[in-house]
TIRO-2110 file (N, C-alpha, C; in Angstrom, 1 decimal):
// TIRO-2110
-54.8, -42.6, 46.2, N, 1, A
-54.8, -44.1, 46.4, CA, 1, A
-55.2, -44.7, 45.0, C, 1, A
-54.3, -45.8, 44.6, N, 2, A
-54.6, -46.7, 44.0, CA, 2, A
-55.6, -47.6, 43.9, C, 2, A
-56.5, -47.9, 42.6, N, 3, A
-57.5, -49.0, 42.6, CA, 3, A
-56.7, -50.3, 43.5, C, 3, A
-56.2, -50.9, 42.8, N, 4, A
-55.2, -51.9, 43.3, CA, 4, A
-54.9, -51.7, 45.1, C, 4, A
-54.6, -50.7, 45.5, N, 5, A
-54.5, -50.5, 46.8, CA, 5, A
-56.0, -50.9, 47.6, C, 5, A
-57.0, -50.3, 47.1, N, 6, A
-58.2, -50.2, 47.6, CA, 6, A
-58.9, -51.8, 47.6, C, 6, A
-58.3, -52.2, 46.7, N, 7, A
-59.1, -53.4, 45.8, CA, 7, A
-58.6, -54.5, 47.5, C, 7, A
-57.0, -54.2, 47.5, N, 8, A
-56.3, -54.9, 48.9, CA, 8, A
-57.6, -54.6, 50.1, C, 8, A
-57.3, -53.0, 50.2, N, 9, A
-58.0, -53.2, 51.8, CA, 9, A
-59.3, -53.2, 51.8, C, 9, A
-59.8, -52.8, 50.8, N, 10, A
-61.3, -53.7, 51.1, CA, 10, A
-61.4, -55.2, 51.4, C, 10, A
-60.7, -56.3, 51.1, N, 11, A
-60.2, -57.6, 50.7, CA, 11, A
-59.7, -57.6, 52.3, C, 11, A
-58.5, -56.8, 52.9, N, 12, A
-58.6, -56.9, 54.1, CA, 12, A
-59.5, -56.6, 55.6, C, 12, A
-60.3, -55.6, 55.1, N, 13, A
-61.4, -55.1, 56.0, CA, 13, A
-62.2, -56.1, 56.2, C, 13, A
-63.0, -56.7, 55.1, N, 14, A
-64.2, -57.8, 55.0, CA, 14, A
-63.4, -58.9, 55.6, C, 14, A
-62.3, -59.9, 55.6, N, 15, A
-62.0, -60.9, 56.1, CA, 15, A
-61.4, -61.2, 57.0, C, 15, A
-59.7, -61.0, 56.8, N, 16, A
-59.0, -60.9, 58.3, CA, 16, A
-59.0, -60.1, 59.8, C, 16, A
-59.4, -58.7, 58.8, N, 17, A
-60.3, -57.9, 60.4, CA, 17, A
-61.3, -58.3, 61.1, C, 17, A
-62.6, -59.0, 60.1, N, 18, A
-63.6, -59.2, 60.5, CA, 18, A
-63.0, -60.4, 61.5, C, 18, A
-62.5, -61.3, 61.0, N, 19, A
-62.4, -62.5, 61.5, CA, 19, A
-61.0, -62.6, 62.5, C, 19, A
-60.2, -61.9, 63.0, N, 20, A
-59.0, -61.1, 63.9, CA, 20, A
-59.0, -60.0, 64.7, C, 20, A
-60.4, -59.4, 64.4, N, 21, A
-60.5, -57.8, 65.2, CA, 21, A
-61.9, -57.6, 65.7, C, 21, A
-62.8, -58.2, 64.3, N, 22, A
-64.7, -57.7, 65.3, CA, 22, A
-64.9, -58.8, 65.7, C, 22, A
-64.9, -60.2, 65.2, N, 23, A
-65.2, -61.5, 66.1, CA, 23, A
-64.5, -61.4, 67.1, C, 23, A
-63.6, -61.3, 67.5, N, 24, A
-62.8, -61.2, 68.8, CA, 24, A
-63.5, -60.1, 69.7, C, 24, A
-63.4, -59.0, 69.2, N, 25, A
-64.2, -57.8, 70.5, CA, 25, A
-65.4, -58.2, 70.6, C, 25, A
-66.7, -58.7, 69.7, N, 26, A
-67.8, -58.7, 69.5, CA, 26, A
-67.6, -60.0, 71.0, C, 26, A
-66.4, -61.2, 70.8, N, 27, A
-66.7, -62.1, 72.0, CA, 27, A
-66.3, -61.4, 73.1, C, 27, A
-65.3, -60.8, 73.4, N, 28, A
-65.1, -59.8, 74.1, CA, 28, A
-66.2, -59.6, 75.1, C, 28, A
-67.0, -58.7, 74.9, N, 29, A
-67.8, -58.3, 74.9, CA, 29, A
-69.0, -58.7, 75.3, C, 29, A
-69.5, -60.1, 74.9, N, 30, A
-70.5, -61.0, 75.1, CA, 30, A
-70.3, -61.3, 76.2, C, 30, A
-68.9, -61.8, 76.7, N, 31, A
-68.3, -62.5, 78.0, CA, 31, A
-68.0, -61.8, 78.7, C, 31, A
-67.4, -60.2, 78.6, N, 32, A
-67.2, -59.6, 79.4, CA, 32, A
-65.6, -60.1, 79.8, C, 32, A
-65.2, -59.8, 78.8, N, 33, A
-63.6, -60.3, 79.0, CA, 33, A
-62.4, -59.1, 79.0, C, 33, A
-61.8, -58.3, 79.7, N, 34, A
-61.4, -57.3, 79.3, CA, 34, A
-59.6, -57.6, 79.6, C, 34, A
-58.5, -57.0, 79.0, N, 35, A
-57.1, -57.3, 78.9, CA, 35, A
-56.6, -56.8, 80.2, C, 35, A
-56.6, -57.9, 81.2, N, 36, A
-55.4, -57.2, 82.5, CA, 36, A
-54.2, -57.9, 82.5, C, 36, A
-53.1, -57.0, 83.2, N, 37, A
-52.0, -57.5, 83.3, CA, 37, A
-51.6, -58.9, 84.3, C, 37, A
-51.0, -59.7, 83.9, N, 38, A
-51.2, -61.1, 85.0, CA, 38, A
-51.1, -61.0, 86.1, C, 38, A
-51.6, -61.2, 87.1, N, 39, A
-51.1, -61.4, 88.8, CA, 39, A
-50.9, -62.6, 89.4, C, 39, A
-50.2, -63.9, 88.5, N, 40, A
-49.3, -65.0, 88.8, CA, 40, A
-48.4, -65.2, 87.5, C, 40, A
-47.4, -66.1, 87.8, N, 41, A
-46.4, -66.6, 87.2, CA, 41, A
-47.4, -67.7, 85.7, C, 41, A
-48.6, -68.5, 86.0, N, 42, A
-49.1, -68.6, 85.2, CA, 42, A
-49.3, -67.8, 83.9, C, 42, A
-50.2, -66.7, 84.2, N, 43, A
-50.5, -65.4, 83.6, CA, 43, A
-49.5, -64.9, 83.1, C, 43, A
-48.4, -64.8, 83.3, N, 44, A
-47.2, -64.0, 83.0, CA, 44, A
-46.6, -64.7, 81.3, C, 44, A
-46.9, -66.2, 81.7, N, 45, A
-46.2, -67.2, 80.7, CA, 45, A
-47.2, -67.1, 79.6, C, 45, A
-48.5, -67.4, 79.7, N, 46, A
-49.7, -67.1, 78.9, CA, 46, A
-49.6, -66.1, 77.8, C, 46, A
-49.2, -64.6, 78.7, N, 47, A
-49.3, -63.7, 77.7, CA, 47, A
-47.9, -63.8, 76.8, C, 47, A
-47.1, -64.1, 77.8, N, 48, A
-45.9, -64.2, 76.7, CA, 48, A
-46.0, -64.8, 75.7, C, 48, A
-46.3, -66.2, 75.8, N, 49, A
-46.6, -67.0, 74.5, CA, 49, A
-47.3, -66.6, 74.2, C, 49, A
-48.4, -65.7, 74.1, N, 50, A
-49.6, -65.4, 73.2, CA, 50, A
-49.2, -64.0, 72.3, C, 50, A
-48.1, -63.0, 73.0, N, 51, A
-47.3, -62.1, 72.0, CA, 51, A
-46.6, -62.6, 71.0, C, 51, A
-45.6, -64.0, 71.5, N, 52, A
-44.8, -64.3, 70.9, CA, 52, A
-46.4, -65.0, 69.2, C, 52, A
-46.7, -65.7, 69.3, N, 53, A
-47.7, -66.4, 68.9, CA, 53, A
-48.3, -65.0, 67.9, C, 53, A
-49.0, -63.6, 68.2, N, 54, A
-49.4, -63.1, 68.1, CA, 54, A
-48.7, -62.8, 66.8, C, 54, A
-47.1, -62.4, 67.4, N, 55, A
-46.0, -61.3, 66.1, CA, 55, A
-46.1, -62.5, 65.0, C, 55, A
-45.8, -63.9, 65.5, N, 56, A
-45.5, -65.3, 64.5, CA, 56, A
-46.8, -64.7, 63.3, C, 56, A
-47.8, -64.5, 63.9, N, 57, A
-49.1, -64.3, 62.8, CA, 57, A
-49.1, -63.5, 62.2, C, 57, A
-48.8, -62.2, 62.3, N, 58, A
-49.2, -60.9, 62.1, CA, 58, A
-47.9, -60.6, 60.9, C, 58, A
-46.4, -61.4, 61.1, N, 59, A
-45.2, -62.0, 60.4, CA, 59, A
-45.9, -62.3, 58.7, C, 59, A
-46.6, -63.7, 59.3, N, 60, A
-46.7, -64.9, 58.4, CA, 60, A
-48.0, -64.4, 57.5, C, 60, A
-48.4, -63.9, 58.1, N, 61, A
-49.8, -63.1, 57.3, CA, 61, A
-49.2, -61.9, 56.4, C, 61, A
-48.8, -61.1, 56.7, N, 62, A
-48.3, -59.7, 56.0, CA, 62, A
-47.3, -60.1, 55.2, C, 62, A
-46.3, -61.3, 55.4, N, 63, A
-45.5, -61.8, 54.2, CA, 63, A
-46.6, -62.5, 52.7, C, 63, A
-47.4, -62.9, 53.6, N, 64, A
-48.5, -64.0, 52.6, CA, 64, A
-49.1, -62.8, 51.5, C, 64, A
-49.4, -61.8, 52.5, N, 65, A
-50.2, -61.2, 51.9, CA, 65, A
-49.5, -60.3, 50.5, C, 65, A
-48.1, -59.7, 51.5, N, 66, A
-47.1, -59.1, 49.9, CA, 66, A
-47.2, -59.8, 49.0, C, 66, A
-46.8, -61.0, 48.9, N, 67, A
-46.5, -61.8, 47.9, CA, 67, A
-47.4, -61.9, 46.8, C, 67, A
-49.8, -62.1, 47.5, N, 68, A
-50.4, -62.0, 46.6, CA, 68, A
-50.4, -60.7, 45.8, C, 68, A
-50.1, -60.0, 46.9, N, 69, A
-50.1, -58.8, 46.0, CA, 69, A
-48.9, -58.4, 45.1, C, 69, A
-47.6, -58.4, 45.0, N, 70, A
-46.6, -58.2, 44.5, CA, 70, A
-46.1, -59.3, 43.3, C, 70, A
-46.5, -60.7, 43.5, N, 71, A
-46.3, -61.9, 42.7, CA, 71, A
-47.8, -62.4, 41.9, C, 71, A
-48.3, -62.4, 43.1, N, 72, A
-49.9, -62.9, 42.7, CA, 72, A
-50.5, -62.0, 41.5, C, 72, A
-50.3, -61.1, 41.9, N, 73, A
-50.9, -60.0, 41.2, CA, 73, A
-52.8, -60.2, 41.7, C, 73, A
-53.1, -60.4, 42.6, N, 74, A
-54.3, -59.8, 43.1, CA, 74, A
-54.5, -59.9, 44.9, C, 74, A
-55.6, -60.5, 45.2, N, 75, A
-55.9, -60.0, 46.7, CA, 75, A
-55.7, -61.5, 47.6, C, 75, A
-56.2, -61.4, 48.8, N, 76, A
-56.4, -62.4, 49.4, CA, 76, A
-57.8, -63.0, 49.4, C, 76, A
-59.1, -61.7, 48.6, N, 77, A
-60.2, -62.7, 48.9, CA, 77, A
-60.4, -63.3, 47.6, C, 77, A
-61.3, -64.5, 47.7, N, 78, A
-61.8, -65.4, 46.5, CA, 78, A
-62.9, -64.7, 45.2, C, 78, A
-63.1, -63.6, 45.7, N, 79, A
-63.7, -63.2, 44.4, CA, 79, A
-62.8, -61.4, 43.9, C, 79, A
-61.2, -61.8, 44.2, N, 80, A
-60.0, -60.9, 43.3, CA, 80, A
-58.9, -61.4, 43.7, C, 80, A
-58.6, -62.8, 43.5, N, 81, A
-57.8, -63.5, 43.8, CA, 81, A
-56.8, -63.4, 42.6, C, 81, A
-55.5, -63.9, 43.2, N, 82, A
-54.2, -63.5, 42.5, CA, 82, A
-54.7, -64.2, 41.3, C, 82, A
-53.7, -64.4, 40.2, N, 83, A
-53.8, -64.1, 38.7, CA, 83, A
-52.2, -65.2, 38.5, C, 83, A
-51.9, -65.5, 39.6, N, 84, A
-50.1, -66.0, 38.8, CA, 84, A
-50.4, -67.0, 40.6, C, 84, A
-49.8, -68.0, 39.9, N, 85, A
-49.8, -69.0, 41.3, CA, 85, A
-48.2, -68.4, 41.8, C, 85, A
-48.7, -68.2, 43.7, N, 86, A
-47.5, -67.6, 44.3, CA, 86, A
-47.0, -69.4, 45.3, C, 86, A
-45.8, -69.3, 45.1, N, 87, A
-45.1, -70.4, 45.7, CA, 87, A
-43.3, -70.0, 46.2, C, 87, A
-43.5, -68.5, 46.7, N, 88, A
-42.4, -68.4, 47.4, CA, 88, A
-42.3, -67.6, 48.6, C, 88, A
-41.2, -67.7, 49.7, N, 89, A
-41.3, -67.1, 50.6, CA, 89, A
-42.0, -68.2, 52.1, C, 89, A
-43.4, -67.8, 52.4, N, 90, A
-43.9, -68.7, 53.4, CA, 90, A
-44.6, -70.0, 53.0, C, 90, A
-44.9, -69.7, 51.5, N, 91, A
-45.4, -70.5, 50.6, CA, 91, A
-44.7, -71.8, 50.2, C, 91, A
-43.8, -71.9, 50.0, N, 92, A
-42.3, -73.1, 50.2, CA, 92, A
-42.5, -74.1, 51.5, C, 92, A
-43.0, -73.9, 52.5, N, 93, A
-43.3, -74.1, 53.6, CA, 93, A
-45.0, -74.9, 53.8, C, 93, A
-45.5, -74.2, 53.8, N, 94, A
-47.3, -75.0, 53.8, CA, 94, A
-47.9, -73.8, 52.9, C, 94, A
-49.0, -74.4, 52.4, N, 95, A
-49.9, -74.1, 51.1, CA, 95, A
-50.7, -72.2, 51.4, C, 95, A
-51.1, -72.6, 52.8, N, 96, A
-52.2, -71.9, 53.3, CA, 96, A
-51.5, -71.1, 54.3, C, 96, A
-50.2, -70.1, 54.3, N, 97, A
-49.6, -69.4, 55.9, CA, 97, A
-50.6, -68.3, 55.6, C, 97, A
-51.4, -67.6, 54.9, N, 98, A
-52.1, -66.9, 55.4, CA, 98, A
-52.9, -67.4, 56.4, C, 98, A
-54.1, -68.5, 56.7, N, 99, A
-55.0, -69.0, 57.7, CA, 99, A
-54.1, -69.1, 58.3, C, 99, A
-52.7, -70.0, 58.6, N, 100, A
-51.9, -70.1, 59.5, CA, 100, A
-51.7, -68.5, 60.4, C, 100, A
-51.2, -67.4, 59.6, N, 101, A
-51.3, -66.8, 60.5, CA, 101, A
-52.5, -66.3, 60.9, C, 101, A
-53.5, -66.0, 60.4, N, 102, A
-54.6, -65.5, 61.0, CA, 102, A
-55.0, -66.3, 62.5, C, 102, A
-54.9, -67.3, 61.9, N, 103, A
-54.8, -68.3, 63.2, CA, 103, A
-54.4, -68.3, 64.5, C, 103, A
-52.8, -68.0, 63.9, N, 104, A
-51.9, -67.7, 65.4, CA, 104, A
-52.2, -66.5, 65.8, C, 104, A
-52.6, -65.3, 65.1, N, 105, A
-53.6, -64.3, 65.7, CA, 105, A
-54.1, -64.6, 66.9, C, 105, A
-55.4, -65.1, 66.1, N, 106, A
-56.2, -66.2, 67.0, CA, 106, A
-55.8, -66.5, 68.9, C, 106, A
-55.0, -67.2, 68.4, N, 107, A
-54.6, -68.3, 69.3, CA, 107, A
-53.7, -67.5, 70.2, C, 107, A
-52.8, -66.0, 69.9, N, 108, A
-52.4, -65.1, 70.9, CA, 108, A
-53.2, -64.3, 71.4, C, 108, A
-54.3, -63.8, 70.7, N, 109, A
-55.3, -63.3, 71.6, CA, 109, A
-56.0, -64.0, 72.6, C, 109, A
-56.2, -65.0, 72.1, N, 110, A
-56.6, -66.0, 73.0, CA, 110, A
-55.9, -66.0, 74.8, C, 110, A
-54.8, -66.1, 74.1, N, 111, A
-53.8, -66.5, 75.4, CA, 111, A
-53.5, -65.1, 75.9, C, 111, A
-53.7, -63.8, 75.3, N, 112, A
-53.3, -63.0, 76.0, CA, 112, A
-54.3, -62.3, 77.2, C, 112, A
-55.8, -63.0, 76.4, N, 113, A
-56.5, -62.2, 77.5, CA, 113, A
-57.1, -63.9, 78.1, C, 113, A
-56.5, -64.6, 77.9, N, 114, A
-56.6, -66.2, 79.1, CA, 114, A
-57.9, -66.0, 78.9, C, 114, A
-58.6, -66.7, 77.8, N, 115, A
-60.0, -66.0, 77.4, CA, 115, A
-60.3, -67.5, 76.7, C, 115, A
-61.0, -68.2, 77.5, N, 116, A
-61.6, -70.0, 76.7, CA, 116, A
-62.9, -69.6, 75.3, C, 116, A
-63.6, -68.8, 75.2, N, 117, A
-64.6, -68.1, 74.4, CA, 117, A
-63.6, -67.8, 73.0, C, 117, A
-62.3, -67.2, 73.5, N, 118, A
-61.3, -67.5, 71.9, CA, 118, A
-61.1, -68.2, 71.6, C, 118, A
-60.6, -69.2, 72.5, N, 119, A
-59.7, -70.2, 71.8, CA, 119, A
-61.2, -70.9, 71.3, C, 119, A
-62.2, -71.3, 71.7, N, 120, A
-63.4, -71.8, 71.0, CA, 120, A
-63.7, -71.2, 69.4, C, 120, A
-63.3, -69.5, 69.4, N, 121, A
-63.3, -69.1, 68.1, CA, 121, A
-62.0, -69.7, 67.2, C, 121, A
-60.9, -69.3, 68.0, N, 122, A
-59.8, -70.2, 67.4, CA, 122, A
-60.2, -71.4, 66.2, C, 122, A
-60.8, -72.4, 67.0, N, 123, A
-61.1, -73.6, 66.6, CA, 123, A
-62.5, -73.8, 65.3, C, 123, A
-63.1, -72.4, 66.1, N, 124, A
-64.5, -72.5, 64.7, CA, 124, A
-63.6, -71.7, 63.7, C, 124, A
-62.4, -70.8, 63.5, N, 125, A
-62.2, -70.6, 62.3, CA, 125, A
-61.3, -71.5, 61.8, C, 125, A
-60.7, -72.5, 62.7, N, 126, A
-60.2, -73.7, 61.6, CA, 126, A
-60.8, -74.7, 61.0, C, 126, A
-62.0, -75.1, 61.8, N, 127, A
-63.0, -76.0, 61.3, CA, 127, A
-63.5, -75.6, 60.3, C, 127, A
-64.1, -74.4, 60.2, N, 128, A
-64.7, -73.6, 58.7, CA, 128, A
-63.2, -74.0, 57.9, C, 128, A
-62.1, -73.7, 57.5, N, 129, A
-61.4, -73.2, 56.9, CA, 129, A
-60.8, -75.0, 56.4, C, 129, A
-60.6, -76.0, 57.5, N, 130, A
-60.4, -77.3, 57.1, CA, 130, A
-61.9, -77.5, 56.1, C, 130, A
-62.7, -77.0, 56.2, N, 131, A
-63.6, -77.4, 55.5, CA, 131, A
-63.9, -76.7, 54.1, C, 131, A
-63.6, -75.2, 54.2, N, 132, A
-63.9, -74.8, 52.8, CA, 132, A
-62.6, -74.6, 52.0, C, 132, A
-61.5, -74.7, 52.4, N, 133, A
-60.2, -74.5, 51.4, CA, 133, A
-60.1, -75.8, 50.9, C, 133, A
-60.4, -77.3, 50.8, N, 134, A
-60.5, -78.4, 50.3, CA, 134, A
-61.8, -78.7, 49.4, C, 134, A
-62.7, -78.3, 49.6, N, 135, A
-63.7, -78.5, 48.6, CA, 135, A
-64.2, -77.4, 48.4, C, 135, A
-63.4, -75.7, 48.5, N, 136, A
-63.9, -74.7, 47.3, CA, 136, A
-62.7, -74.3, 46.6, C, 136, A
-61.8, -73.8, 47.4, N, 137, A
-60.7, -72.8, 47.3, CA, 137, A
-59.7, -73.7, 45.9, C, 137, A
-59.5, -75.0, 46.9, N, 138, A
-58.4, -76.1, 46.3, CA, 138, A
-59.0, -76.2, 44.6, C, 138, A
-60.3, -76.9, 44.8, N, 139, A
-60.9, -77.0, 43.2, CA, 139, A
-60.2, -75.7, 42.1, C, 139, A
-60.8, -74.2, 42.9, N, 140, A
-60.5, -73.0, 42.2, CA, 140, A
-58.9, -73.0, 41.7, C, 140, A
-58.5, -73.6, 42.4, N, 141, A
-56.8, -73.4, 42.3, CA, 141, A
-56.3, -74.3, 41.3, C, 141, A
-56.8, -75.4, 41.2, N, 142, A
-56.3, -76.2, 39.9, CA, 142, A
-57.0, -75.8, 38.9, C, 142, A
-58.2, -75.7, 38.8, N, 143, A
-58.8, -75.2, 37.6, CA, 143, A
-58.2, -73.9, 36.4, C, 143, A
-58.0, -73.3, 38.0, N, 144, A
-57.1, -71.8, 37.4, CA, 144, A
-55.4, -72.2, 37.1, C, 144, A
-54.6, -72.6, 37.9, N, 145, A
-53.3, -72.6, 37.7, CA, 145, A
-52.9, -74.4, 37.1, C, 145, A
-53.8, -75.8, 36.7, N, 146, A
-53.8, -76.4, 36.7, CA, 146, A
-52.2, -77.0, 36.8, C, 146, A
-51.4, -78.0, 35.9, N, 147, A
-50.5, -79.2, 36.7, CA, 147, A
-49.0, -78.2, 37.4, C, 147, A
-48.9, -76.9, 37.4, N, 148, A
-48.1, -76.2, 38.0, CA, 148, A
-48.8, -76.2, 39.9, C, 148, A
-49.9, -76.5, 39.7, N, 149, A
-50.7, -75.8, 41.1, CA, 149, A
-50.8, -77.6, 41.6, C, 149, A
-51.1, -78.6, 40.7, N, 150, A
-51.0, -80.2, 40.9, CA, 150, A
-50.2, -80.4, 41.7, C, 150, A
-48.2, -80.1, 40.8, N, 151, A
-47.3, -80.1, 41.4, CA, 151, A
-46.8, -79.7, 42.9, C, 151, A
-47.5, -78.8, 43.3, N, 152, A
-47.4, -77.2, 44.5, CA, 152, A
-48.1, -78.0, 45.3, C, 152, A
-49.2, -78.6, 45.4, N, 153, A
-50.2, -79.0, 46.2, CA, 153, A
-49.3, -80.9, 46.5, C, 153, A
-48.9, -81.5, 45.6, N, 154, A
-48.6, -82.6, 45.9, CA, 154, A
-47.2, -82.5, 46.7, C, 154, A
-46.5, -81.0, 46.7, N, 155, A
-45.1, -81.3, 47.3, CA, 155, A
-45.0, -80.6, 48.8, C, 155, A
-46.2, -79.7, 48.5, N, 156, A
-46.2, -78.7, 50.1, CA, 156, A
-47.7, -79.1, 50.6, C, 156, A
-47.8, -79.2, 52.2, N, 157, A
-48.6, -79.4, 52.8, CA, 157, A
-49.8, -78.0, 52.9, C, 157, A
-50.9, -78.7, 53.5, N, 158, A
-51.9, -77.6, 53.4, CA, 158, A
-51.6, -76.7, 54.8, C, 158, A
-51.6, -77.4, 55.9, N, 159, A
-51.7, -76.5, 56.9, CA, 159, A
-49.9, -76.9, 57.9, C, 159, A
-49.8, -78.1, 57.9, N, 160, A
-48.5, -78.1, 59.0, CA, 160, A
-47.5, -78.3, 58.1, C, 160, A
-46.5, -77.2, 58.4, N, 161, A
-45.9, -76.8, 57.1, CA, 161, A
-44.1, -78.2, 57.1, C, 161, A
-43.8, -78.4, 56.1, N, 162, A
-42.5, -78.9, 55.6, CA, 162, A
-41.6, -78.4, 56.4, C, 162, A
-40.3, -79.2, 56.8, N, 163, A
-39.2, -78.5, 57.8, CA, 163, A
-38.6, -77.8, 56.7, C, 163, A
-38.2, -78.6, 55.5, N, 164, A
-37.9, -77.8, 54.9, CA, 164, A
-38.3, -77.3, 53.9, C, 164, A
-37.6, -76.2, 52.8, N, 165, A
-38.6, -75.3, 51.7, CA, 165, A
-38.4, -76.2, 50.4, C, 165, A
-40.0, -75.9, 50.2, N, 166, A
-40.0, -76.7, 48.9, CA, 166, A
-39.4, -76.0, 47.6, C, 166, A
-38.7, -76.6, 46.7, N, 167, A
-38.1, -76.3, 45.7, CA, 167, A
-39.1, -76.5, 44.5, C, 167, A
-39.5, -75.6, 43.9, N, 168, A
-40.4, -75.4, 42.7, CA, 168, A
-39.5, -75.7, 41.6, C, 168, A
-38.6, -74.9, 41.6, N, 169, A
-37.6, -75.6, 40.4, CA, 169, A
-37.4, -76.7, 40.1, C, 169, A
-37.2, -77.7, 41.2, N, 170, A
-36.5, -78.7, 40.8, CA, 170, A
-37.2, -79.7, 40.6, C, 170, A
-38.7, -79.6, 40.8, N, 171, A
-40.8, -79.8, 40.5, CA, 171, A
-40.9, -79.8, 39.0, C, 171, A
-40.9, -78.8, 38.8, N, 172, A
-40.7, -78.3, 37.2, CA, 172, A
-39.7, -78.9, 36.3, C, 172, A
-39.0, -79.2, 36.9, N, 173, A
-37.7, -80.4, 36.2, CA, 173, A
-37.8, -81.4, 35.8, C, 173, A
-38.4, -82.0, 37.0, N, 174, A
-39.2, -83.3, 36.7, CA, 174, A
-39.8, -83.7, 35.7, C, 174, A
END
């Protein structure tokens, strides 16, 4: 194994697991919430939206994530963060598809195990995240990639993404 490999899944263990895999069982758990298969037409539609929701995340995250690693040239956490501002792929679209997908994570577990204690988590990891990617993350980002990262932020949204993909080139043109 590669440093660079390691450097990733430590970066992945501490955050998106913690916050996609042990918050979730840890509520689990608390509530006494366990995964059964539905026994109404309700239940049936729930989990389906919550797979469909689930793959959307699990998509939109693992694309985010290649990117820091292959373009970025570093991780997804804030203390080995990429090195090269990344602006392609899901990134054309809204600023932040990694929280996005972690999110819809979120929000398919939620619905798969028809579980209100998630979607409550759902909501505390957006509240934290509307709160710390605008007055910590954002600052870090212009500082480091300054009027390239100005341009990126003034053309693509933070969280509900553009219909369509934003063109960096034709930013840079300007």
């Amino acid at each position: 194994m590669t440093l660079k490999f390691i450097r990733h899944l430590i970066a992945i263990m501490i955050l998106p697991v913690s916050a996609a895999v042990l918050v979730p069982i840890w509520i689990a758990r608390q509530n006494i919430i366990e995964y059964s298969l539905p026994t109404n037409p309700q239940g049936v539609l729930f989990q389906a939206i919550g797979i469909i929701i689930f793959i959307v995340g699990l998509v939109l995250f693992s694309a985010s994530l290649y990117l820091f690693a292959t373009q970025g040239r570093g991780t997804l956490a804030p203390w080995d963060p990429p090195s090269k501002l990344v602006v392609r792929g899901p990134y054309r679209f809204v600023r932040n598809p990694m929280i996005s997908g972690v999110l819809f994570v979120l929000l398919g577990e939620a619905l798969l195990l028809e579980s209100l204690p998630h979607v409550v988590w759902s909501a505390i990891f957006l509240a934290i995240n509307l709160i710390y990617i605008p007055l910590l993350e954002e600052p870090q980002l212009e500082l480091r990639f300054g009027e390239p990262y100005r341009r990126y932020r003034k053309g693509v949204p933070r969280f509900l993404p553009r219909l369509r993909p934003w063109e960096p080139e034709e930013q840079m043109r300007e």
